[in-house]
C-alpha positions as CSV (number, residue, x, y, z in Angstrom):
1,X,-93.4,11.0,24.7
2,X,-90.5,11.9,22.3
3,X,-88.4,9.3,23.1
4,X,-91.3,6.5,22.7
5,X,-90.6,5.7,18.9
6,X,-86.7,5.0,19.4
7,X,-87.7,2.9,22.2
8,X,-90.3,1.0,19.8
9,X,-87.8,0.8,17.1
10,X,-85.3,-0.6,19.1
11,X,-86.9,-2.8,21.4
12,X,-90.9,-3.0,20.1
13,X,-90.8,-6.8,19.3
14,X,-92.3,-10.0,21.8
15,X,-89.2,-11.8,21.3
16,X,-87.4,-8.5,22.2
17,X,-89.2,-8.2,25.2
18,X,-89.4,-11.6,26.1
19,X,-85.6,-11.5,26.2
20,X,-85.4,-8.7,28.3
21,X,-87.8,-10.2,30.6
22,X,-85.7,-13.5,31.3
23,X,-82.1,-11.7,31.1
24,X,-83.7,-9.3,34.4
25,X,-84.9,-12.8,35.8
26,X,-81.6,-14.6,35.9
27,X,-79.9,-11.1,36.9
28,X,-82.3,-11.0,40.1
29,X,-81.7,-14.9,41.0
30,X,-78.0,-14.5,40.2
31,X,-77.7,-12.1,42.7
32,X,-80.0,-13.3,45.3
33,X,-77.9,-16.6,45.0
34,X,-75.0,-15.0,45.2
35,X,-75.7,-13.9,48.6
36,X,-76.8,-17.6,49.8
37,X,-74.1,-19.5,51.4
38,X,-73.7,-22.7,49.8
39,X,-71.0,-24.0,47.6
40,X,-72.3,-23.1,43.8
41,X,-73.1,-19.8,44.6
42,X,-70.3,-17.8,43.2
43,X,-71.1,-19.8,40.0
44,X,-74.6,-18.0,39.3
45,X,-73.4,-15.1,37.5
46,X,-71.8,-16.6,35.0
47,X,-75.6,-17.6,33.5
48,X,-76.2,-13.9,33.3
49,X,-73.1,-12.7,31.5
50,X,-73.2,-15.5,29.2
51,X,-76.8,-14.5,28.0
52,X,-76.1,-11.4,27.0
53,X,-72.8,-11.8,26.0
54,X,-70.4,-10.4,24.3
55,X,-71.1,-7.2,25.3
56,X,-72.0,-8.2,28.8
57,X,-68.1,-9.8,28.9
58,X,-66.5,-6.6,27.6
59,X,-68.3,-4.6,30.1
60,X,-66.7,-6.5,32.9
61,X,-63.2,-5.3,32.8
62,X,-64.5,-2.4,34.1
63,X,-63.9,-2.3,38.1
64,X,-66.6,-2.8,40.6
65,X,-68.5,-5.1,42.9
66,X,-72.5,-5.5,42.0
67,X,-73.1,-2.2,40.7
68,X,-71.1,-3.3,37.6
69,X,-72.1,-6.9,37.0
70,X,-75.7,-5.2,37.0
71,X,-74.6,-2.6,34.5
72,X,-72.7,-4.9,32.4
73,X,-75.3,-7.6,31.9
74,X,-78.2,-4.4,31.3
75,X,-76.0,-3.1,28.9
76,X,-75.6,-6.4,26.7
77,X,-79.2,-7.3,27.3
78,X,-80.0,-3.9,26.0
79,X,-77.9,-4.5,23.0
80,X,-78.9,-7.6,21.9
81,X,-82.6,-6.8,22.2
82,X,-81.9,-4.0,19.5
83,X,-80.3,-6.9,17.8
84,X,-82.9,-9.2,18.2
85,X,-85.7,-6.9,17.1
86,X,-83.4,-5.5,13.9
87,X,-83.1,-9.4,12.7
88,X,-86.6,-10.2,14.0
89,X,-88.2,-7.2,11.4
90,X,-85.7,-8.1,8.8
91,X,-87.2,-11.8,8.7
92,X,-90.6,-10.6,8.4
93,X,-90.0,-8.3,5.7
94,X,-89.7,-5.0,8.0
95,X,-93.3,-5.2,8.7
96,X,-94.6,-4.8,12.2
């Protein structure tokens, strides 16, 4: 695949991954809480947005429903993965 070695560059790392993994966790029980009816509800995705803030914050003054809270907390977990993986191979010395 051509695309495979940006996608390990950017996001090839466990903690990386990991990350991802648990941002797409709280995005999937934010919104199925969000559609329970008790009190806290509207409250679950703020735990989302703040995880992958700042970008995830930024991304919300765009204007929408679900479809953007989605988009905007993908976006800054996307970001901060490549973040996570650049400071994770600078630590180590740039070795995989």
């Amino acid at each position: 695949m051509p695309g495979r070695p940006l996608l390990d560059r950017l996001y090839g790392d466990a903690f990386a991954l990991t990350y991802l993994a648990v941002c797409a966790a709280l995005t999937v029980w934010a919104l199925a809480a969000g559609t329970a009816e008790h009190e806290d509800a509207s409250l679950a995705g703020v735990i989302p947005v703040l995880a992958t803030a700042p970008v995830s914050i930024a991304a919300l003054a765009l204007p929408g429903g679900a479809p953007t809270f989605v988009l905007a907390v993908m976006l800054g977990a996307l970001v901060n993965a490549a973040a996570i993986t650049w400071c994770s191979r600078r630590l180590r010395g740039g070795k995989r």
